[in-house]
C-alpha positions in Angstrom: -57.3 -16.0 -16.8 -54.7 -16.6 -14.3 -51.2 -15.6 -14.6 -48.8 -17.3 -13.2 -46.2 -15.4 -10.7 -42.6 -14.9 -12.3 -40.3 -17.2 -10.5 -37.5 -15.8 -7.7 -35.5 -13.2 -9.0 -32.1 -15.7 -7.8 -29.6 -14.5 -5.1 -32.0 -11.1 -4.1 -29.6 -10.2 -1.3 -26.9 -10.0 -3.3 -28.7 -8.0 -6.2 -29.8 -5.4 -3.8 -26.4 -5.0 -1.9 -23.5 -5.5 -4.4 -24.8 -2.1 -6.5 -24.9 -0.3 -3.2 -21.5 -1.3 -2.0 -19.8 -0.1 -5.2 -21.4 2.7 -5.4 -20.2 3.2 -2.0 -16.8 2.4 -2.7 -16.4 4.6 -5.2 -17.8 7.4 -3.5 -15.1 7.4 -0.5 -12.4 6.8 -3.4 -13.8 9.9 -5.3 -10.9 12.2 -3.5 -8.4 10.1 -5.3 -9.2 11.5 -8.8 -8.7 14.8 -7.8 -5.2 14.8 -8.4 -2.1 12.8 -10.8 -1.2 10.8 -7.7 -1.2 11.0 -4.0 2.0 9.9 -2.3 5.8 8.6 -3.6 4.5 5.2 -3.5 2.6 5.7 -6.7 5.2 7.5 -7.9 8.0 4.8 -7.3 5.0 2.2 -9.2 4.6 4.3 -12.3 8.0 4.9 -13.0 8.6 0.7 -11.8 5.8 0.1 -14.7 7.9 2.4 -17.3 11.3 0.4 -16.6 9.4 -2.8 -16.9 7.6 -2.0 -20.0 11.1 -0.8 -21.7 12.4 -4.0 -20.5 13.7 -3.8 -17.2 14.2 -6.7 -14.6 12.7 -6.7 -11.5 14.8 -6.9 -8.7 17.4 -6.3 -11.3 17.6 -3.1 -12.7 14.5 -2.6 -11.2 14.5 -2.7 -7.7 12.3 -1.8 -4.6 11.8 -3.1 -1.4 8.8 -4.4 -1.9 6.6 -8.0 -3.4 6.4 -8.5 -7.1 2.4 -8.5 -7.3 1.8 -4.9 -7.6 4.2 -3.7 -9.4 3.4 -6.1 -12.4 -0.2 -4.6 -11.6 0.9 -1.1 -12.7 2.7 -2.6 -15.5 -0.4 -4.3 -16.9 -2.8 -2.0 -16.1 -0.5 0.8 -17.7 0.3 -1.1 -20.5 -3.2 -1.8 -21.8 -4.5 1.9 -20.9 -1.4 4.0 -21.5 1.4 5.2 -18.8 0.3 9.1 -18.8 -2.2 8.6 -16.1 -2.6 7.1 -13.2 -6.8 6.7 -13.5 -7.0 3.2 -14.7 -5.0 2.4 -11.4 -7.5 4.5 -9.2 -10.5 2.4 -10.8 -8.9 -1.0 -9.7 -8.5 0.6 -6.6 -12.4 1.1 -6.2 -12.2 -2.2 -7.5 -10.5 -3.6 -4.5 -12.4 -1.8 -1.8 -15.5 -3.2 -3.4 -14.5 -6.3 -3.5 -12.8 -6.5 0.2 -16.6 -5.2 1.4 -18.1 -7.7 -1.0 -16.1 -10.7 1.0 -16.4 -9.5 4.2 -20.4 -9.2 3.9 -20.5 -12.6 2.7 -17.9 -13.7 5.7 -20.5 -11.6 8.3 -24.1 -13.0 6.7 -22.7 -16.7 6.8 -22.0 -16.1 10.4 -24.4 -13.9 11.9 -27.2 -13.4 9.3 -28.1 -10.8 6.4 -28.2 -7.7 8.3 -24.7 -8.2 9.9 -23.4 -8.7 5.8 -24.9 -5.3 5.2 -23.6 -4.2 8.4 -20.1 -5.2 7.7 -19.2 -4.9 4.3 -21.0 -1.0 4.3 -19.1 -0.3 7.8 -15.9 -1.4 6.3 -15.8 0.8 3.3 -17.0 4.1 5.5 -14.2 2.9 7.6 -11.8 2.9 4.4 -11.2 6.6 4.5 -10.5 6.7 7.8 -6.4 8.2 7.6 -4.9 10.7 6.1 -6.0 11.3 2.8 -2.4 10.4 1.0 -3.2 7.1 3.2 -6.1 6.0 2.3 -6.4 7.4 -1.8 -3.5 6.2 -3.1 -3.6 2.8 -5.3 -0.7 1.5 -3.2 0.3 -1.6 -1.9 -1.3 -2.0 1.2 -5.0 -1.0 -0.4 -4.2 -4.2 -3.1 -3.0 -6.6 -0.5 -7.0 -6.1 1.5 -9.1 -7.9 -1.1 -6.7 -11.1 -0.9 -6.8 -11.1 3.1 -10.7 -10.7 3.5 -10.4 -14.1 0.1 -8.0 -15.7 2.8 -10.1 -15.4 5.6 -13.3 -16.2 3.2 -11.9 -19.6 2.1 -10.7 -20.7 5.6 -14.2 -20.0 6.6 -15.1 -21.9 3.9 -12.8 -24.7 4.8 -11.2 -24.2 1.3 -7.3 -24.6 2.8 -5.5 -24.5 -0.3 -7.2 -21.8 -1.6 -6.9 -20.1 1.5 -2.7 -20.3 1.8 -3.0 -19.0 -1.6 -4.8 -16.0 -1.1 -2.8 -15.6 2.2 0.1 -15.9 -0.6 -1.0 -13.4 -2.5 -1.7 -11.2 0.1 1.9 -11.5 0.9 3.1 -10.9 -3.0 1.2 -8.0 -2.7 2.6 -6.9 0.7 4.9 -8.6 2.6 3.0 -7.7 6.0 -0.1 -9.3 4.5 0.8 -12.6 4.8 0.0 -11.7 8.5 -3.6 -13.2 7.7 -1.8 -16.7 7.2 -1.6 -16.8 11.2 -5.6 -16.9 11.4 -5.9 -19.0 8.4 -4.0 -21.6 10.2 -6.0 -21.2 13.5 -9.0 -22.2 11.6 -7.3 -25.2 9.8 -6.3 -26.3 13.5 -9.9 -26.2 14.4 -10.4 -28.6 11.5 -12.1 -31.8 12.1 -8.9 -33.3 9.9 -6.4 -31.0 11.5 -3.6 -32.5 10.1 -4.6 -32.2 6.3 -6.5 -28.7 6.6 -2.5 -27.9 8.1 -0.9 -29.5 5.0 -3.0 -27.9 2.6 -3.2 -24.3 4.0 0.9 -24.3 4.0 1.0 -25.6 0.6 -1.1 -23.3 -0.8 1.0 -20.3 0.7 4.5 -21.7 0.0 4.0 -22.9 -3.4 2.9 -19.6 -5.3 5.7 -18.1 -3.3 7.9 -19.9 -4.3 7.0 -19.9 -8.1 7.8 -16.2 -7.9 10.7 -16.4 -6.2 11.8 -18.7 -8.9 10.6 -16.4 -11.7 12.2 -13.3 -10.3 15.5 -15.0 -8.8 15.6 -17.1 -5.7 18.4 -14.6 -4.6 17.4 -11.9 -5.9 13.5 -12.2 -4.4 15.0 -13.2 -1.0 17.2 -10.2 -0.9 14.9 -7.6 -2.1 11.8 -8.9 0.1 12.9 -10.0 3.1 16.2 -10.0 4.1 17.8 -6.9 2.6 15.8 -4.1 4.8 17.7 -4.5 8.0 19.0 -0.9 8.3 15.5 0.2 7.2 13.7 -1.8 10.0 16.7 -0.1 12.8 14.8 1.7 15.3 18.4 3.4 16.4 17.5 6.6 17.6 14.6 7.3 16.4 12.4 5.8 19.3 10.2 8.6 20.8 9.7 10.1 17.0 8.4 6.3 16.1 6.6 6.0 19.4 4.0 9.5 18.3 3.9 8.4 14.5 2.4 5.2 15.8 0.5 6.6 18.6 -0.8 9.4 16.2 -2.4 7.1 13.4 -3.9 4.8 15.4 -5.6 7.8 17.3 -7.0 9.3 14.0 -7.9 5.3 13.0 -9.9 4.9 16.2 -11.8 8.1 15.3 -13.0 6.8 11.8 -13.7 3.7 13.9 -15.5 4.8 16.7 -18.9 3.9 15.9 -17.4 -0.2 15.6 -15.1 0.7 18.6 -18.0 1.2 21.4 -20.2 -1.5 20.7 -16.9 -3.8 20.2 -15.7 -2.5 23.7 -19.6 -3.6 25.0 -19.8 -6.9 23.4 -15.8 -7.8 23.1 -17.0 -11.5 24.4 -19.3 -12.0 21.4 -16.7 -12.3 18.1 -15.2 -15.6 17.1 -11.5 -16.0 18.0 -10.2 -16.1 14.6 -11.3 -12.4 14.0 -9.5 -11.6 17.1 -6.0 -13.1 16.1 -6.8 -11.5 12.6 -6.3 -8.5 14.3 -3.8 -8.9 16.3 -1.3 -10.5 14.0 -2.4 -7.3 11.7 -1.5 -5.3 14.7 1.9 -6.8 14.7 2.3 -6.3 10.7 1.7 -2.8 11.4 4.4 -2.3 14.0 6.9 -4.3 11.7 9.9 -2.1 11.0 8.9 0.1 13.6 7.7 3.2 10.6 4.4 3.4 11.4 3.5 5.5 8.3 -0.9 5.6 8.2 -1.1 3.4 4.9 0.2 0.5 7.3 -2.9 0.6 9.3 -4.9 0.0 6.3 -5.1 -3.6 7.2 -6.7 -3.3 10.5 -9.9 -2.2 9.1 -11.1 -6.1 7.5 -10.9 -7.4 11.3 -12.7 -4.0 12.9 -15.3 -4.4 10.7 -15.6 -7.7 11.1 -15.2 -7.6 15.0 -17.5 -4.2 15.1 -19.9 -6.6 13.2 -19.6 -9.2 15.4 -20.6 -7.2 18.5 -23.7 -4.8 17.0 -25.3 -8.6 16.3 -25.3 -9.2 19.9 -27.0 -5.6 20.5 -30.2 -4.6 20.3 -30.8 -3.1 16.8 -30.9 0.6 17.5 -27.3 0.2 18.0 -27.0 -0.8 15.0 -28.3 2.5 13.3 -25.9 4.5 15.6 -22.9 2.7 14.8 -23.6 3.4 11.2 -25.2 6.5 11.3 -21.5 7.6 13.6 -19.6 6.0 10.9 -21.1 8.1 8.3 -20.5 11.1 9.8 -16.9 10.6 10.6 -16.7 9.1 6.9 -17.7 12.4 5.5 -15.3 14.5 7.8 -12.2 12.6 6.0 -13.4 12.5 2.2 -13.8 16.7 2.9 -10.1 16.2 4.3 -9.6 14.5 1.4 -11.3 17.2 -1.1 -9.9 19.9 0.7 -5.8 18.4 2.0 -3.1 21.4 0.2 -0.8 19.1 -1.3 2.4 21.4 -1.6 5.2 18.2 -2.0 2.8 17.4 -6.1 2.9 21.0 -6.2 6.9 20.9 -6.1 7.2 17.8 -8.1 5.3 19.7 -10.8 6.9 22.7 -10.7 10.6 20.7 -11.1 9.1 18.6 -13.5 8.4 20.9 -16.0 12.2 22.6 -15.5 13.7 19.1 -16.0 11.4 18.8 -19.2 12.9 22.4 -20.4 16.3 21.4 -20.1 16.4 17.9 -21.2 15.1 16.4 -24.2 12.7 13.2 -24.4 15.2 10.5 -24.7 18.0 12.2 -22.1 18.5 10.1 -18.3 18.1 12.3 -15.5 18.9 11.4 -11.6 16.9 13.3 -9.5 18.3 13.0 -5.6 15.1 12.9 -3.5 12.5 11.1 -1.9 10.2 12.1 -4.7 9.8 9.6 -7.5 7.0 10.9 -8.9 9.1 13.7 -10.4 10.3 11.1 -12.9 7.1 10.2 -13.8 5.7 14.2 -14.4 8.2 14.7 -16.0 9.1 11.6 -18.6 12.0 11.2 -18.3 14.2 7.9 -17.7 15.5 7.4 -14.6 19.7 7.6 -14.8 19.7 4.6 -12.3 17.9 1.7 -10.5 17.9 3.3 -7.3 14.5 5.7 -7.6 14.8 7.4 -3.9 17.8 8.3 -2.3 16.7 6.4 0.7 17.4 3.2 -0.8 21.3 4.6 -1.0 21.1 6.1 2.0 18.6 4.5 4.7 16.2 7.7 5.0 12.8 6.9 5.7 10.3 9.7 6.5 9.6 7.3 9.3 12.6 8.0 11.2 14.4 11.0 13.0 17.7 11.5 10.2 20.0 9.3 12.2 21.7 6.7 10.7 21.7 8.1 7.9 24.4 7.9 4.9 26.3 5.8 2.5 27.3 3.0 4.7 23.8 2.6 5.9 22.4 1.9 2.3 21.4 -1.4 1.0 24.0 -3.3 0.6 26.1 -3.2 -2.6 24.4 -0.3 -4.2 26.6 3.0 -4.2 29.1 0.6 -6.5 26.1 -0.2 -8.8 24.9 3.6 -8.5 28.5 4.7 -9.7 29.0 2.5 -12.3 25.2 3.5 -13.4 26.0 7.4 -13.1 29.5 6.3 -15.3 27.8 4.7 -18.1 24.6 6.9 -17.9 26.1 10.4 -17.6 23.2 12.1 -17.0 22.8 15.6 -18.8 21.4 16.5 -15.2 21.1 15.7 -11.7 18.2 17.1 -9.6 19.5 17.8 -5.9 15.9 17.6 -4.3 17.1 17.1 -0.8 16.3 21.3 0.5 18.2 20.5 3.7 17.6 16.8 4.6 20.2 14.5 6.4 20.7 12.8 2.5 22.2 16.3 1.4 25.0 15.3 -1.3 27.4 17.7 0.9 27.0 14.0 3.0 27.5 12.0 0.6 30.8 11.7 -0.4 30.4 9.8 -3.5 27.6 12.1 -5.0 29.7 14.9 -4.1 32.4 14.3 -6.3 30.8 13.0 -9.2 29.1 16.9 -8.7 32.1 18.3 -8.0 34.0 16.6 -11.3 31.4 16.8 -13.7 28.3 18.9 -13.0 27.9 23.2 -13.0 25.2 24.1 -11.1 22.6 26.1 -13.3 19.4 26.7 -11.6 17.5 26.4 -8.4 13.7 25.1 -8.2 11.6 26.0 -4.9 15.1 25.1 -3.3 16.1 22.2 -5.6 19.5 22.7 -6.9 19.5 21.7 -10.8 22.9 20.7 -11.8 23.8 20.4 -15.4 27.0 18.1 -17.3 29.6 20.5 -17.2 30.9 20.5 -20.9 
């Protein structure tokens, strides 16, 4: 009796790589579980989420310099799973890695077959712990704007314009630099046989989610907050050199994680397709926007490298294909031991003053903590006693920048009257002065100083934050 064969198992590629990229991704975000949170970034979202959630308005009395996208991310994501942990935001971010790699092996087998798939979407995610590990494990904005830039570049490829602009839009939402993948977008809609409509519908799809959340937030409001109002932030005044090695110094430890796509890409530079080499560069400019550097920003060089790393090993023989991979590995292990291994004495400190601000405060009491630290409000759940979570947005410090300009006048513009009518209504029990010694000190801030001076008595010290309590 014969038996007839069972039929195709359908899309077998895809069946044997998709398990094996996730697992992957997962495995270089496994660092990120290790701890509450990794950097202020998550700490300014989680609090964002809490003020949302008790109905606060973005951009409103909730404000950040920063797109809408993932901040209504948090506030979902904590909503449905509960705001005392930060998990359910680390698994998205596995999430996103995956699906980035996912996109960019489908980009790589369409043009260069199904080893260069594997090639690039596996050489993408060892690539994805290539920074510091507060970089690179944080579920922050720049990890959420990667899967919409590899969908950008995947429709264009795709000739899907509209779809294309969108995700390019979203991107952007996301992270303002991300809308840097627009710029390749549009080189392949020039390339178009129908140039002129592949151009229409490209732009359209960009400008019109855009500007359906600029009308939901506030035309103003959305202008101000996410592109025009960072002009003192993006000042390089004095703080040139200090920029220059912050820049310097990521891209050096981002061309280490990268070497094993770097020397075949510097044999075979000819061989990728123009589009992946303006997706790079006009990430390359995104990154030196503002002139910060910090490591997170280089996050979205690492679609193009693999892609362009990709690109070259297809035009080599195949045992460079095994070193390249077998280099990337290694290096991919070195940082996820980083990772596993990194002190982190600033969570350390925000613990430690969050459980002094619990013991003096009760549940339902606002407290302004003076610091770059956000996260403190989060540890410690308490309400923030105004809009402005960082003194940097009152002040212009950035740890990006030297200390100079520095101070009241050099905040966004219109907030110290805000803050003082906040601190007035408010009247926080206490105020947390978390600066230890930086240019923000309250000593320079005039305002701050006498609302401390009139009605504050200072009552204890924390690792060198100064607690002040409402004098009675």
């Amino acid at each position: 009796m014969l038996v007839e064969p069972a039929p195709p198992t359908p899309y077998p590629y895809w069946r044997r790589l998709l398990p094996g990229l996730l697992l992957l991704a997962a495995l270089t975000r496994l660092p990120s579980f290790l701890h509450p949170l990794w950097n202020p970034d998550e700490g300014f979202l989680a609090v964002q989420a809490r003020q949302l959630a008790a109905g606060g308005v973005l951009y409103d009395t909730v404000v950040d310099r920063k797109p809408p996208l993932v901040p209504w991310l948090y506030e979902a994501a904590l909503g449905l799973f509960g705001d005392r942990s930060l998990v359910p935001l680390k698994v998205l971010a596995v999430l996103a890695l995956f699906a980035t790699a996912a996109l960019l092996a489908s980009l790589a087998r369409r043009r260069w077959g199904d080893l260069s798939g594997a090639v690039a979407g596996t050489g993408f995610l060892l690539i994805s712990a290539g920074l510091h590990p507060e970089d690179t494990q944080a579920a922050s904005f720049g990890l959420f704007a990667l899967p919409l830039t590899a969908l950008a570049m995947w429709c264009a490829d795709r000739r899907l314009w509209a779809w294309a602009g969108a995700a390019a839009a979203g991107a952007f939402l996301a992270k303002q630099t991300g809308g840097a993948v627009l710029l390749p977008a549009l080189w392949l809609a020039w390339s178009a046989s129908r140039r002129a409509q592949a151009l229409t519908r490209t732009v359209a799809g960009f400008v019109v989610p855009v500007a359906a959340v600029a009308l939901l937030t506030g035309p103003s409001r959305f202008l101000f907050w996410v592109v025009t109002g960072s002009g003192s932030y993006a000042d390089l005044t004095g703080s040139g050199l200090y920029a220059l090695g912050r820049g310097l110094g990521n891209a050096g430890i981002l061309a280490a994680a990268c070497l094993g796509l770097l020397v075949p890409l510097v044999r075979r530079w000819r061989a990728p397709s123009a589009d992946l080499w303006l997706w790079l560069a006009a990430s390359a400019v995104a990154v030196m926007t503002g002139f910060h550097f910090f490591g997170h920003y280089y996050l979205q060089l690492m679609p193009p490298l693999a892609l362009l790393g990709t690109a070259a090993l297809h035009a080599l023989p195949r045992r460079w294909t095994t070193g390249a991979l077998t280099a990337l590995a290694c290096t991919c292990a070195l940082f996820l031991t980083w990772g596993f291994l990194a002190p982190r004495p600033e969570l350390a400190h925000a613990q430690r003053l969050a459980d002094a601000i619990r013991a003096r405060t009760s549940a339902t009491d606002p407290v302004l903590i003076w610091g770059m630290h956000p996260e403190t409000y989060w540890l410690a759940d308490r309400t923030p006693a105004s809009r402005y979570l960082t003194a940097g947005l009152l002040t212009n410090f950035s740890g990006g920048r030297t200390g100079t300009r520095v101070g009241e006048r050099y905040g966004v513009e219109g907030s110290w009257p805000v803050f003082r009518a906040e601190i007035a209504r408010t009247r926080p029990p206490l105020i947390v002065d978390d600066s230890r010694g930086k240019p923000y000190a309250p000593d320079r801030m005039p305002t701050l100083r006498r609302i401390l001076e009139e009605g504050y008595e200072r009552v204890a010290t924390v690792d060198g934050a100064v607690l002040y309590a409402r004098a009675r």
